[in-house]
TORFI-604612 format. One record per residue (C-alpha): x, y, z; residue number from 1. Coordinates in steps of 0.2 Angstrom, whole numbers, plus 5000, padded with zeros to 4 digits. Layout:
BEGIN
+------+------+------+-----+
|   c1 |   c2 |   c3 | num |
+------+------+------+-----+
|    X |    Y |    Z | NUM |
...
+------+------+------+-----+
This chain:
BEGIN
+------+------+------+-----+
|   c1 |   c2 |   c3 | num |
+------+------+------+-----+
| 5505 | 5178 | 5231 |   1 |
| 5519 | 5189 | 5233 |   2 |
| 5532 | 5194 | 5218 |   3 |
| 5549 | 5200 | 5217 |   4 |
| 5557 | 5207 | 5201 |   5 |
| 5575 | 5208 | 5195 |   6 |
| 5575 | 5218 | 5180 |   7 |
| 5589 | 5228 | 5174 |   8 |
| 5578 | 5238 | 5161 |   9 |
| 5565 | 5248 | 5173 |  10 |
| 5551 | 5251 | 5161 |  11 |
| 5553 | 5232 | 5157 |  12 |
| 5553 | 5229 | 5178 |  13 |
| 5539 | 5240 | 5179 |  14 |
| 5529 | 5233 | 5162 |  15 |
| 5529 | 5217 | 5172 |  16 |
| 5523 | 5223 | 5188 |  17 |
| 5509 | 5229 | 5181 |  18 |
| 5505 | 5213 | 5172 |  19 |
| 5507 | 5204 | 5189 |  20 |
| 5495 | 5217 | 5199 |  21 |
| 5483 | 5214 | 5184 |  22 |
| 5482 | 5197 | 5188 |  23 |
| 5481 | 5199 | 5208 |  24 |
| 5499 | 5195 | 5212 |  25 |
| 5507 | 5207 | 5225 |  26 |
| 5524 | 5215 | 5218 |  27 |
| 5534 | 5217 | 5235 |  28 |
| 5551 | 5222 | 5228 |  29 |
| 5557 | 5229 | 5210 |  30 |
| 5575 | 5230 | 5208 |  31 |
| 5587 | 5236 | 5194 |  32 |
| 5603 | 5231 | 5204 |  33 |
| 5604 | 5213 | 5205 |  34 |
| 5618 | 5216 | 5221 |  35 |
| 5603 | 5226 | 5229 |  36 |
| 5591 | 5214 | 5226 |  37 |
| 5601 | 5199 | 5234 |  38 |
| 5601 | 5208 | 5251 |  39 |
| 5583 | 5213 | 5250 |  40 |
| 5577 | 5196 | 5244 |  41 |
| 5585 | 5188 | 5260 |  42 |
| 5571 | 5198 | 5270 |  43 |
| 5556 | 5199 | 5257 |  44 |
| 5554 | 5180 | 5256 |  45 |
| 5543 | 5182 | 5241 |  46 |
| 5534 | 5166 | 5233 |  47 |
| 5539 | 5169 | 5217 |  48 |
| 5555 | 5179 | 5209 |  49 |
| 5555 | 5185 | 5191 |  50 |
| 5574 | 5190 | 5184 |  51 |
| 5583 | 5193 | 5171 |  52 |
| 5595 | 5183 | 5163 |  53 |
| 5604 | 5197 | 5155 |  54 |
| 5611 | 5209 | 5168 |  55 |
| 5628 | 5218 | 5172 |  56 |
| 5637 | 5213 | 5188 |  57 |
| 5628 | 5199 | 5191 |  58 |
| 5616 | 5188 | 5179 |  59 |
| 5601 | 5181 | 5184 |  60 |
| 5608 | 5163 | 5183 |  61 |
| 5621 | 5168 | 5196 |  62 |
| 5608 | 5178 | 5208 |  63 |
| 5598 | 5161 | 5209 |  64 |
| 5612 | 5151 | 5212 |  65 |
| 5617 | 5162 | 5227 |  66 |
| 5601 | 5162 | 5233 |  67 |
| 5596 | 5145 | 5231 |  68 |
| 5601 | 5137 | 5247 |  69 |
| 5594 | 5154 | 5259 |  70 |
| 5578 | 5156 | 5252 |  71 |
| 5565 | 5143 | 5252 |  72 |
| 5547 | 5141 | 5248 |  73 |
| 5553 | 5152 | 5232 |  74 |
| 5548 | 5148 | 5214 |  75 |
| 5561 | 5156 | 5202 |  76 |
| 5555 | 5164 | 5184 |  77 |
| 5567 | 5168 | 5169 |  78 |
| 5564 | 5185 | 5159 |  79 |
| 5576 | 5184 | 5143 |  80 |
| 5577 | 5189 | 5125 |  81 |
| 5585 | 5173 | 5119 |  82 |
| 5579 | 5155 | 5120 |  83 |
| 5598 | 5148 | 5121 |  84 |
| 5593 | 5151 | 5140 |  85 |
| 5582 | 5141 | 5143 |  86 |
| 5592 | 5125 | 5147 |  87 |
| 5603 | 5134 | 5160 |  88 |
| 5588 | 5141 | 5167 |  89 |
| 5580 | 5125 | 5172 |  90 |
| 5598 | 5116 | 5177 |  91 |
| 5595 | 5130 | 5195 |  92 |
| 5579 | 5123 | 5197 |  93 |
| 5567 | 5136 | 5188 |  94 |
| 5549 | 5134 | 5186 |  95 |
| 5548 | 5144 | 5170 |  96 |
| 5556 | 5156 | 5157 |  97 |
| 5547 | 5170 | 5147 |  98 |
| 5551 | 5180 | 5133 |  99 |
| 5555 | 5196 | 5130 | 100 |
| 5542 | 5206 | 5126 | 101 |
| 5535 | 5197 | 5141 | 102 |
| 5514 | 5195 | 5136 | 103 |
| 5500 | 5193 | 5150 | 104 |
| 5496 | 5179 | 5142 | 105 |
| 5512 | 5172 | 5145 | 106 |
| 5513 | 5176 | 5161 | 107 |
| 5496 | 5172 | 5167 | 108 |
| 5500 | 5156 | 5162 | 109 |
| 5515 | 5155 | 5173 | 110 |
| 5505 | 5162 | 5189 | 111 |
| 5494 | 5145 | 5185 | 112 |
| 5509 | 5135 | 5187 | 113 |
| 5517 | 5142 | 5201 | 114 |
| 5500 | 5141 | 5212 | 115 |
| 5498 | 5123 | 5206 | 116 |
| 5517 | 5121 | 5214 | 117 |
| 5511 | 5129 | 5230 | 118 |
| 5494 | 5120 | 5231 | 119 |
| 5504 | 5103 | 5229 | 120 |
| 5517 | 5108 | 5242 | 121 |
| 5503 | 5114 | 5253 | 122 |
| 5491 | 5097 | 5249 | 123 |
| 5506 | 5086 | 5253 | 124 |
| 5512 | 5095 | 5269 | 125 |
| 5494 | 5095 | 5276 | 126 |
| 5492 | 5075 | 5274 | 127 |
| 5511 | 5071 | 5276 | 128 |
| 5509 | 5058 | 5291 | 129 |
| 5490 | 5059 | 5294 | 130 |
| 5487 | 5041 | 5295 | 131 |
| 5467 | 5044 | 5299 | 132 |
| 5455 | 5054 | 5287 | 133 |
| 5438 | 5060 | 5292 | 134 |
| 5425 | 5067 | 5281 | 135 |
| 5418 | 5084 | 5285 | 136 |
| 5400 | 5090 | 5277 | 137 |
| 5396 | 5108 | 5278 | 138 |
| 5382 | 5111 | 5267 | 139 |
| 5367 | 5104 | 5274 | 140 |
| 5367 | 5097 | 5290 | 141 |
| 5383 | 5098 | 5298 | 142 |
| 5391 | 5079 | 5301 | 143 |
| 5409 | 5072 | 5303 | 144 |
| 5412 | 5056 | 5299 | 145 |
| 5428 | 5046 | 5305 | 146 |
| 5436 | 5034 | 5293 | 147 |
| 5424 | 5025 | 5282 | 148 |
| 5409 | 5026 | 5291 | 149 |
| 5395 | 5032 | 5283 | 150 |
| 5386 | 5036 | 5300 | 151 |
| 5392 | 5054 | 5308 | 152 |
| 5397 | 5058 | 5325 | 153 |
| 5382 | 5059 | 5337 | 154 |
| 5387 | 5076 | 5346 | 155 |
| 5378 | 5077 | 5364 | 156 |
| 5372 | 5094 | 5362 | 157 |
| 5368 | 5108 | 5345 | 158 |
| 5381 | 5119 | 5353 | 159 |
| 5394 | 5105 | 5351 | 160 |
| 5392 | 5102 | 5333 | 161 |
| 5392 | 5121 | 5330 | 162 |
| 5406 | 5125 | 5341 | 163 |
| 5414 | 5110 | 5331 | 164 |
| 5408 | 5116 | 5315 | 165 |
| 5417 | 5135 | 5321 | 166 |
| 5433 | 5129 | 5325 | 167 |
| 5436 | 5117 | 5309 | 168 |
| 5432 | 5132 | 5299 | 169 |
| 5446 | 5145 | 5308 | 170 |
| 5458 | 5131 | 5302 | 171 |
| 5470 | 5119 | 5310 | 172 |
| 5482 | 5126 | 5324 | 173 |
| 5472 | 5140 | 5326 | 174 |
| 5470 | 5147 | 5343 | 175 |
| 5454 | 5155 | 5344 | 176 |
| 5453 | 5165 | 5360 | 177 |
| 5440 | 5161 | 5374 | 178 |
| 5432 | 5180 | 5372 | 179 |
| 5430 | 5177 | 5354 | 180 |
| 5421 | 5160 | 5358 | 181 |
| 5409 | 5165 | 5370 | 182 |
| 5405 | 5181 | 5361 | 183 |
| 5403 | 5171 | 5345 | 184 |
| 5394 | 5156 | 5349 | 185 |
| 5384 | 5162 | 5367 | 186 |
| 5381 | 5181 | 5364 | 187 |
| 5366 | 5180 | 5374 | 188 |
| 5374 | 5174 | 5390 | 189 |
| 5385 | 5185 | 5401 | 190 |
| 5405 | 5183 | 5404 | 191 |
| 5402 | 5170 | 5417 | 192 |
| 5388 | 5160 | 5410 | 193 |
| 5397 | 5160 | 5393 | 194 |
| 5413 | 5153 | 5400 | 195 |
| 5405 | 5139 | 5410 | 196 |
| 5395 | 5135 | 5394 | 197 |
| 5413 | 5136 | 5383 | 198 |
| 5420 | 5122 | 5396 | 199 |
| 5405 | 5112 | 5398 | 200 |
| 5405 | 5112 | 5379 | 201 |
| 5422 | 5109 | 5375 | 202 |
| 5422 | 5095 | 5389 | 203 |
| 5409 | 5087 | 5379 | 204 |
| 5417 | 5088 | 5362 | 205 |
| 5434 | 5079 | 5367 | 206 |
| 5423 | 5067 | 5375 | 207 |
| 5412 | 5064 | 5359 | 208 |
| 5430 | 5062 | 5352 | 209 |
| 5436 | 5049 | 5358 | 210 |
| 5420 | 5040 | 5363 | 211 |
| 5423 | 5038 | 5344 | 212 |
| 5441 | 5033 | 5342 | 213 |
| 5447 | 5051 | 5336 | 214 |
| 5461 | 5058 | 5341 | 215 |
| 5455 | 5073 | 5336 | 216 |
| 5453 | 5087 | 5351 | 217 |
| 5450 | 5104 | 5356 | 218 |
| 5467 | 5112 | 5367 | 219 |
| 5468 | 5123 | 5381 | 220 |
| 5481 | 5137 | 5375 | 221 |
| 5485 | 5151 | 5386 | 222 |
| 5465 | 5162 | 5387 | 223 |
| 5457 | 5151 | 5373 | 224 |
| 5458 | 5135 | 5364 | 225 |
| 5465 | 5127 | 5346 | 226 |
| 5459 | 5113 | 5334 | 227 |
| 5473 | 5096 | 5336 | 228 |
| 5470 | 5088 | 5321 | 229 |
| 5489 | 5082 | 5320 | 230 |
| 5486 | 5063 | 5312 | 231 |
| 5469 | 5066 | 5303 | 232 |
| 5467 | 5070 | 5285 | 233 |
| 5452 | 5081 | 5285 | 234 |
| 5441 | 5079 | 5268 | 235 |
| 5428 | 5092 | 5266 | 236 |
| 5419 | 5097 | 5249 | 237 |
| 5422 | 5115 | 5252 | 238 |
| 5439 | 5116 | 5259 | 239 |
| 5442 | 5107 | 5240 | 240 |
| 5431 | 5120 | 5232 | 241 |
| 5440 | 5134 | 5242 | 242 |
| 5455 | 5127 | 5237 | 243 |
| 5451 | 5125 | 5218 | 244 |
| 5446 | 5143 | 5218 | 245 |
| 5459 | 5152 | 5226 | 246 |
| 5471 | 5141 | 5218 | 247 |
| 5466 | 5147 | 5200 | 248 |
| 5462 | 5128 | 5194 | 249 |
| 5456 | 5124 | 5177 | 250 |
| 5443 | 5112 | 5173 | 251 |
| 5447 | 5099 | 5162 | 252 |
| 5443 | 5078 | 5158 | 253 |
| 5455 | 5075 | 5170 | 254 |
| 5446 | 5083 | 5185 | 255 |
| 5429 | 5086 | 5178 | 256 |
| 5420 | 5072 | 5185 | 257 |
| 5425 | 5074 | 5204 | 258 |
| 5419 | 5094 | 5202 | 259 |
| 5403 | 5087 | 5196 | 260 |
| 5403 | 5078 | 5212 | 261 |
| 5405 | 5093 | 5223 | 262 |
| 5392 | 5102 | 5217 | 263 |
| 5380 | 5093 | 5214 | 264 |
| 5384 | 5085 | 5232 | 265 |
| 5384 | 5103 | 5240 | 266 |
| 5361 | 5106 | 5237 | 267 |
| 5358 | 5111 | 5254 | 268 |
| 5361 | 5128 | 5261 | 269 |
| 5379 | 5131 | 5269 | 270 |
| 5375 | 5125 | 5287 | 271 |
| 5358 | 5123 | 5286 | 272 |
| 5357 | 5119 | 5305 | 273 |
| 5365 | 5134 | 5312 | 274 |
| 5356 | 5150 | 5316 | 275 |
| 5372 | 5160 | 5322 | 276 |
| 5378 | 5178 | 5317 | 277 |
| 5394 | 5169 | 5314 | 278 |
| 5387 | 5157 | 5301 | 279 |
| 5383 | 5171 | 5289 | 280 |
| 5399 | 5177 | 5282 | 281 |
| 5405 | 5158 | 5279 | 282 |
| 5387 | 5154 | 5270 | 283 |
| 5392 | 5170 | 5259 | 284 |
| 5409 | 5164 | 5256 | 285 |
| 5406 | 5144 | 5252 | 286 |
| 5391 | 5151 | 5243 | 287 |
| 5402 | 5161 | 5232 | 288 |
| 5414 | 5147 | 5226 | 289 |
| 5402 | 5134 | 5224 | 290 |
| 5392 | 5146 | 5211 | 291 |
| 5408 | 5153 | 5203 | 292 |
| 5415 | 5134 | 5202 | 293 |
| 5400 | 5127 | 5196 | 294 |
| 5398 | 5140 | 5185 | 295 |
| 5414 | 5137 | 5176 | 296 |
| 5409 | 5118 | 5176 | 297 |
| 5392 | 5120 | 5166 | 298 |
| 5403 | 5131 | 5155 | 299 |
| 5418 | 5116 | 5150 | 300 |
| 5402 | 5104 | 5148 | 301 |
| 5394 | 5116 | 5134 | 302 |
| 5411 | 5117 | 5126 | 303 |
| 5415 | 5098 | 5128 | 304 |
| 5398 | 5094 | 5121 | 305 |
| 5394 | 5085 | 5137 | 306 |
| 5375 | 5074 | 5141 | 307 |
| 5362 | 5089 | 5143 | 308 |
| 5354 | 5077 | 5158 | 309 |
| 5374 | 5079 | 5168 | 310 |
| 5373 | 5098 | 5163 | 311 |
| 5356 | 5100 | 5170 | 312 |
| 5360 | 5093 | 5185 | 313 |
| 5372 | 5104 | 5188 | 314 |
| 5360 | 5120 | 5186 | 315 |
| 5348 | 5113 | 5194 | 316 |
| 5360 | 5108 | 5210 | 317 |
| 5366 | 5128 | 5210 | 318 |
| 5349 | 5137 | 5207 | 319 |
| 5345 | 5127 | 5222 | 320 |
| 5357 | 5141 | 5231 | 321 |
| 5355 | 5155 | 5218 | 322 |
| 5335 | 5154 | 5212 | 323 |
| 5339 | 5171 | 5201 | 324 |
| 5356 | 5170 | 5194 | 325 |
| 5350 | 5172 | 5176 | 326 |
| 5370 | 5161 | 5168 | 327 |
| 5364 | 5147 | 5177 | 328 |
| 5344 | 5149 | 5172 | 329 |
| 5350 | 5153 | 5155 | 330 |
| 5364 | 5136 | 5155 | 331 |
| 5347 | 5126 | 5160 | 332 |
| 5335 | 5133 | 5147 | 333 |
| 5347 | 5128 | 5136 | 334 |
| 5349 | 5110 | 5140 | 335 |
| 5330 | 5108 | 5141 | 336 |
| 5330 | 5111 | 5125 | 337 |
| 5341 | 5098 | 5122 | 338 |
| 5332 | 5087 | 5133 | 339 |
| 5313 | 5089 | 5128 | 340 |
| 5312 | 5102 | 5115 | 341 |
| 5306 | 5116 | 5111 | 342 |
| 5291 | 5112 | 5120 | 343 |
| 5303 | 5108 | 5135 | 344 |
| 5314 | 5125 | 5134 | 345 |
| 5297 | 5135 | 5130 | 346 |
| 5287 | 5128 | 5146 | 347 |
| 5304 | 5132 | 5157 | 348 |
| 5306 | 5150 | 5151 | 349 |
| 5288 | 5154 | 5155 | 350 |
| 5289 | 5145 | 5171 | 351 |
| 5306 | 5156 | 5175 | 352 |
| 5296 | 5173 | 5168 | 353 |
| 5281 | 5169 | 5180 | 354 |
| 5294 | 5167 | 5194 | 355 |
| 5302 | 5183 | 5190 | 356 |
| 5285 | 5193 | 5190 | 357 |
| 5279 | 5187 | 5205 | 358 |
| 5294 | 5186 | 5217 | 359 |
| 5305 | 5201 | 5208 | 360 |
| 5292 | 5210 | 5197 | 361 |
| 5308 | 5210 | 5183 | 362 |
| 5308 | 5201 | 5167 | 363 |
| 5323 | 5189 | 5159 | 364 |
| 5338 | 5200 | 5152 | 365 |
| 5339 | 5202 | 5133 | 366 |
| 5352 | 5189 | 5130 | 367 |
| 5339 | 5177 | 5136 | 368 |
| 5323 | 5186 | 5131 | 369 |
| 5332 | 5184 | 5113 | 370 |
| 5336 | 5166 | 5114 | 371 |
| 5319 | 5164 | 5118 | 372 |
| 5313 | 5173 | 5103 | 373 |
| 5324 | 5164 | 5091 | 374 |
| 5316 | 5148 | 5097 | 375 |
| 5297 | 5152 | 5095 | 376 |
| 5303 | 5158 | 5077 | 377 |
+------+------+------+-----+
């Protein structure tokens, strides 16, 4: 995300950039001149623009109003000393105010909001006019399934499916070049075998297409080919959990349940078919967010006081990726406990310590090894 700041007061202007680099927002502009700042904006285009009420020449209400019709995709964010502002600030279409001192708190808060705007705007714009939907599953067997069938598309060859797989993950309207393609998904072929192979395998996945009513396709564009996916919705468990990472999502009643569903639907390895160099960045990356994700999940369930069988479930779906991460063990050693015991947690504790000694030579971290303790007292 990339940040602006108006702020007549430069150790105030320069408080906040730091608190927004703290927070991984990118400060392209910081200007004490509002009049400066105006012509500068014009050619930034940040997302986001922090100013300051109070400022000679030119206020921050007025600097908004001005730029309010030449620069869009832009959520504005009042700095001011006085709260008497904050109803003008919302009449220009503000997204927040903050006080003077401004707090990381405060403003960390506001970052949440303006990402939620965005991953609205963004949600909205992607399935605006998409009258189809198809459901994609990476984790495990890769397998697309149009509409509501619960039966995915039967692709003719392996290559297919993957080269399928590859260009859903570059992302719509993409134009992935053919030296790219054939180097990624046929390495061990030369130039001229590869490109017969890209053809042949492109041919057959517009086919599959629309063997199966998709209008769905891959385009020739100039030396390579895009991903048309102009009126189908694409659902996939870990565009959403991709999304609800980078997006900065809380967990809470509202969306609990249907996290719960995408990790605990996400068991199987990222692309479990695939054996291609290619694959293992993406298994990295979806691997990441689904541990982090889930993590934050078993997290809310302890605090909400949640059923220890739901919160096992939940370790038990992750450590199917991540055998050693010692949070989750530690999250599921709890909830055995709740479930059978102490005999329950003792027998899984021993089990996880026999694991670690013979596959790692280690031993459980203290905070565990102390837990542990406490319960054979």
């Amino acid at each position: 995300m990339r940040a602006v700041i108006v702020e007549d007061e430069l150790l105030t202007g320069e408080h906040i950039a730091r608190l927004l680099e703290g927070i991984g927002v990118e400060v392209i502009g910081c200007f004490t001149d509002p009049c400066e700042a105006l012509e500068r904006i014009r050619g930034l285009k940040p997302e986001v623009l922090f100013l300051d009420i109070e400022m000679p020449e030119m206020s921050g209400l007025s600097l908004a109003e001005q730029l309010a019709d030449e620069v869009g995709e832009m959520e504005i964010v009042f700095v001011t000393a006085y709260t008497n502002y904050a109803l003008d600030a919302f009449k220009v279409s503000a997204l927040d105010y903050l006080l003077k001192p401004v707090m990381e708190e405060d403003l960390t808060r506001t970052i949440e909001r303006v990402r939620r705007r965005f991953a609205a705007g963004n949600d909205a714009r992607l399935s605006k006019g998409k009258e189809r939907r198809a459901a994609v599953s990476f984790f495990g067997p890769f397998a697309l399934r149009l509409e509501s069938s619960t039966v995915p598309v039967r692709w003719t060859t392996a290559k297919c499916a993957e080269m399928f797989a590859y260009m859903l993950l570059q992302g719509e309207g993409k134009e992935i070049s053919k030296w790219t393609l054939i180097d990624t998904l046929w390495k061990e072929k030369n130039v001229e075998k590869g490109d017969v192979n890209l053809r042949s395998t492109v041919s057959r996945i517009n086919k599959t297409l629309r063997d199966n009513g998709s209008s769905m396709s891959l385009i020739s564009v100039r030396n390579g080919y895009r991903l048309n996916c102009e009126d189908t919705e694409l659902l996939a468990e870990a565009f959403q959990l991709e999304r609800f990472m980078l997006q900065g999502s809380a967990i809470s009643d509202r969306n609990a349940k249907q996290i719960e569903n995408w990790v605990t639907g996400c068991e199987r390895p990222f692309l479990a078919e695939f054996g291609g160099e290619w694959c293992e960045s993406y298994r990295h990356r979806y691997q990441r967010y689904l541990l982090e994700v889930g993590l934050r999940l078993l997290k809310y369930l302890e605090r909400s006081g949640g059923e220890p069988v739901r919160s096992l479930r939940v370790a038990e779906a992750l450590l199917e990726h991540e055998p050693f991460s010692e949070p989750i063990r530690f999250a599921a050693f709890k909830q055995q406990e709740r479930i059978g015991g102490r005999a329950g947690a003792i027998a899984y504790y021993q089990s996880y310590v026999n694991m670690l000694e013979r596959e790692l030579g280690t031993e459980p971290g203290e905070e565990f090894k102390s837990s542990y303790r406490r319960l054979l007292e």
